[in-house]
N, C-alpha and C positions, 0 to 999 in steps of 0.2 A: 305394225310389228311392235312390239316391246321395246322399251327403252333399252338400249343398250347398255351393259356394265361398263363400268369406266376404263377396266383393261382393255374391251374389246373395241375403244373409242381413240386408242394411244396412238394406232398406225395411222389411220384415215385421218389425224388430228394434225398428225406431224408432215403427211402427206399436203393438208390443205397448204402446207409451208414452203413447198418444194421447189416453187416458182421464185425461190426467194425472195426477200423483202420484207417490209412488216405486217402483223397480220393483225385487226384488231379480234376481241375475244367476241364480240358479238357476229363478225363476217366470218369468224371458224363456228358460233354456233350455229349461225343459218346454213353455212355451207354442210356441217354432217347432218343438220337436219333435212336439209335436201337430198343429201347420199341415202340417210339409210328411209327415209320417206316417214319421216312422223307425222303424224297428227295434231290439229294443235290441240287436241285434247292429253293428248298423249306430253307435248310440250308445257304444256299446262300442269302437269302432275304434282302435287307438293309431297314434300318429305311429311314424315309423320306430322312433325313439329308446326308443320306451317311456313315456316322461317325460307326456303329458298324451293325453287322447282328443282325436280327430283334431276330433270339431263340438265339445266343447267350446273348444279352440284359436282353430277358427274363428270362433266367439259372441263371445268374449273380444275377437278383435282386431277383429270388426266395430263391437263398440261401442268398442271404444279408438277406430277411425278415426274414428267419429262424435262422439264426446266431443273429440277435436280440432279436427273440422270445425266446433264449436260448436251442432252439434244436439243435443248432448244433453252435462248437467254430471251431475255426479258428488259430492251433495253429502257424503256420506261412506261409508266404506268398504264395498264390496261393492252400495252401490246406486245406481243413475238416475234420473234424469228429466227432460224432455225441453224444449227451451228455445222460446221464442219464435220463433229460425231455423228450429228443427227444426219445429215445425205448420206455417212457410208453405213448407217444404221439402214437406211430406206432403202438402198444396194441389198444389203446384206439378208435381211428379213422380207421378204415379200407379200406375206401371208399375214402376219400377226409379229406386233409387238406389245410386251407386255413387263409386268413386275419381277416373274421368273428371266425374261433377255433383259433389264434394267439390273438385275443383279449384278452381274459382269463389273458393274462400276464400281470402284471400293467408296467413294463420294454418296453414289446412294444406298448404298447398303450400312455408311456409318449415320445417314440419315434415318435409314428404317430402323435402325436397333437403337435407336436415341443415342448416338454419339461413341459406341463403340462398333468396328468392325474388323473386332477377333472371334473367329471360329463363327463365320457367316451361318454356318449349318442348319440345323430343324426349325430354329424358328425362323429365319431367313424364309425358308423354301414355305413353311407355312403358313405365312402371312402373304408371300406372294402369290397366294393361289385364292385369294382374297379378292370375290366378283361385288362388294361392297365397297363401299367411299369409306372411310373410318367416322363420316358423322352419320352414315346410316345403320354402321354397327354397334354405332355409340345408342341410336336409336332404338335399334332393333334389341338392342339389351332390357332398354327401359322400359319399353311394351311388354315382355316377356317376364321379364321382374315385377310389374304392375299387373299382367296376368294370372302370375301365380298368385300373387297378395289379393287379387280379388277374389278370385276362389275362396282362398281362405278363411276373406272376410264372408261371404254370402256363407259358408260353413259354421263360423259360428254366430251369426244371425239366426240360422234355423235351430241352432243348440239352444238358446233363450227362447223364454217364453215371450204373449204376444206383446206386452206390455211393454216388455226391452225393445223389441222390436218396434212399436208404436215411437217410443221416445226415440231411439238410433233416428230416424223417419226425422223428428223434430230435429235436432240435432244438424241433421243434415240440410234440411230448411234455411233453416238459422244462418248455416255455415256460410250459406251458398247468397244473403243478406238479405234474407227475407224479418222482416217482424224486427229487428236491433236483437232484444236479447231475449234468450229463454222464456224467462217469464214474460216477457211482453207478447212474444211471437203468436201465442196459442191460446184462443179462446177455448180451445176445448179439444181436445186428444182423448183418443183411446175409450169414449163414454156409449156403449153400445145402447141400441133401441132407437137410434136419430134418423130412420131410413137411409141407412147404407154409407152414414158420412162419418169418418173418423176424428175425426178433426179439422178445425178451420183456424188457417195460419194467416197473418194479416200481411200482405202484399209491400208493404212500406214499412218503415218506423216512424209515422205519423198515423198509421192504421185506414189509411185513405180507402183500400180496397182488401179483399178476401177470398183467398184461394182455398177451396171446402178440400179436403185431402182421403181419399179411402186408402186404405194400407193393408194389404194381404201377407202376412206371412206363410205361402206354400211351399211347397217342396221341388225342386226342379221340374220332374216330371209330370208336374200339373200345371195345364194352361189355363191363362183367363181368355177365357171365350166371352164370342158379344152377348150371351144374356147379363152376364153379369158386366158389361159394359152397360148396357139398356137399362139394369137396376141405378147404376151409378147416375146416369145421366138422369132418371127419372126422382133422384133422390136431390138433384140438384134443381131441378125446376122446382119441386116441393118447397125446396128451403129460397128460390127466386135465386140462384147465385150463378154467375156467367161465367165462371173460371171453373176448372176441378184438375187435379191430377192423382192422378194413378197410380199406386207405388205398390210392386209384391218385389219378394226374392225370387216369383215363377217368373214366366214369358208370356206372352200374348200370342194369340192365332191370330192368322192374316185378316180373318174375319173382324176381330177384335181391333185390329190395327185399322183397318179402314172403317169400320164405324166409327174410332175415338177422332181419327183424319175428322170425316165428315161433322161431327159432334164437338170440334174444336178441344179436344181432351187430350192433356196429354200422360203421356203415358212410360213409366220409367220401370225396365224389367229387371232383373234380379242383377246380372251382369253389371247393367250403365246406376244401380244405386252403387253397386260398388266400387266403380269408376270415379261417381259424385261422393265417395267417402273418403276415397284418396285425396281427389283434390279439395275437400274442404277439411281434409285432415280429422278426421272424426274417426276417431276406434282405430286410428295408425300414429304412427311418430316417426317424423322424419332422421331415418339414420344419415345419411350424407346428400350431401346435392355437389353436383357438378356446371360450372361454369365455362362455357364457347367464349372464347373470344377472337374478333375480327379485322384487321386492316380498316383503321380509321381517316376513308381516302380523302377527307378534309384536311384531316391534321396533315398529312403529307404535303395539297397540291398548294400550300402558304405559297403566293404570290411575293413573300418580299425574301424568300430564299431561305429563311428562319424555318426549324422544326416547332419549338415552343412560341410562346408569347412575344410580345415585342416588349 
């Protein structure tokens, strides 16, 4: 089944408490993954970012919400258990607990509105109807925001002519630490008549090796098909070279995908160049960046009782 959202994790969370005692966060996460039957592929899931799995994420904040909502205290690190609120919570609710019955508490609600809670109202109720963790909607902002900007950029890639295009290609290269710099990177770009090879970018900044590069600027609705995978690869044996990549603003057929598979080719379509332009910052400027930060549980567990230094 689906990983659960993190409200729909709150009662069965606080339930695994009910025998009272302490709970560590690792035996509440084997135990709802037991309850609701995941997989460990499923357990396995990472957030977009890489940075944590997706139900651990979720366990983590469900009991954060509840530890603020005063159902459950947290009497040292890494462990729970469950307060006086939290049983007649588990009485009360049988079915589902969540951020809209967490409301009730004025403690968490001056938590959710960052330190004020006068006039709980609209945005209270609608952020508690919020089946996201706040770092998956931190997330899911940034894919969507990086979404649009790539569009945009493949827009105006096809507005330039091929030559823009050719160099953007280089550029991107470059970014990504191929060849040191500009000038060093590219024996040759953009020079037509070479059987089907655009340019060849040097692999190092010692020029040790070389990656031959064909660059198509087509228009969405045209795929590279495998003949023209078959011209490339046959333009690379001509010229004896064991590396190639691929690069249009179109898409590949599956066909085309599995011959470059097999042909060791790789291949980068309109979308993932402009994925690889954001991150190498090429034809974008970064307007803000945002910074997570974590419980540093070294700095805490100081054996000589000290938070700082000795």
């Amino acid at each position: 089944m689906p990983i659960p959202d993190y409200q729909t994790l709150m009662r069965p969370l606080l339930a695994q408490h009910a025998s009272g005692g302490e709970r560590s966060r690792r035996s509440i996460r084997d135990g709802l993954a037991s309850d609701f039957g995941l997989s460990s592929e499923e357990l396995e899931e990472l957030l977009p970012s890489g940075s944590q799995s997706k139900y651990q994420n979720r366990v983590n904040w469900a009991a954060f919400y509840l530890v603020r909502a005063g159902l459950l205290q947290s009497p040292r690190r890494g462990m729970t258990e469950i307060t006086p609120r939290g049983e007649e919570m588990l009485a009360a609710h049988p079915e589902r607990i969540d951020n809209l019955t967490l409301d009730q508490f004025p403690e968490f609600r001056e938590f959710r509105l960052g330190g004020s809670s006068e006039d709980g109202g609209s945005e209270t109720a609608q952020s508690a109807t919020e089946d996201e963790t706040p770092e998956e909607r931190l997330e899911g902002a940034h894919e969507e925001l990086n979404s649009a900007l790539a569009e945009e950029l493949l827009g105006r890639l096809l507005a330039h002519d091929d030559v823009f295009f050719e160099h953007a290609v280089l550029d991107v290269l470059v970014g990504m630490g191929y060849g040191g710099s500009k000038r060093e990177a590219a024996e040759r770009v953009g020079r037509s008549g070479d059987g089907g090879i655009d340019g060849v970018i040097r692999e190092d900044k010692l020029g040790l090796d070389a990656i031959y590069v064909q660059a198509k600027k087509w228009s969405p609705d045209r795929q590279v098909g495998p003949r023209d995978i078959r011209e490339f690869v046959g333009a690379l044996q001509d010229a004896g070279a064991s590396k190639g990549v691929f690069i249009t603003t179109s898409r590949f057929s599956h066909e085309a995908l599995a011959l470059a598979e097999r042909r060791r080719i790789v291949l980068i379509s309109g979308r993932r160049l402009a994925d690889l332009m954001i991150e190498a910052e090429v034809g974008v400027d970064r307007v803000r960046s945002y910074e997570l930060s974590r419980i540093d549980e070294e700095y805490f567990s100081n054996d000589d009782g000290g938070a700082g230094p000795a």
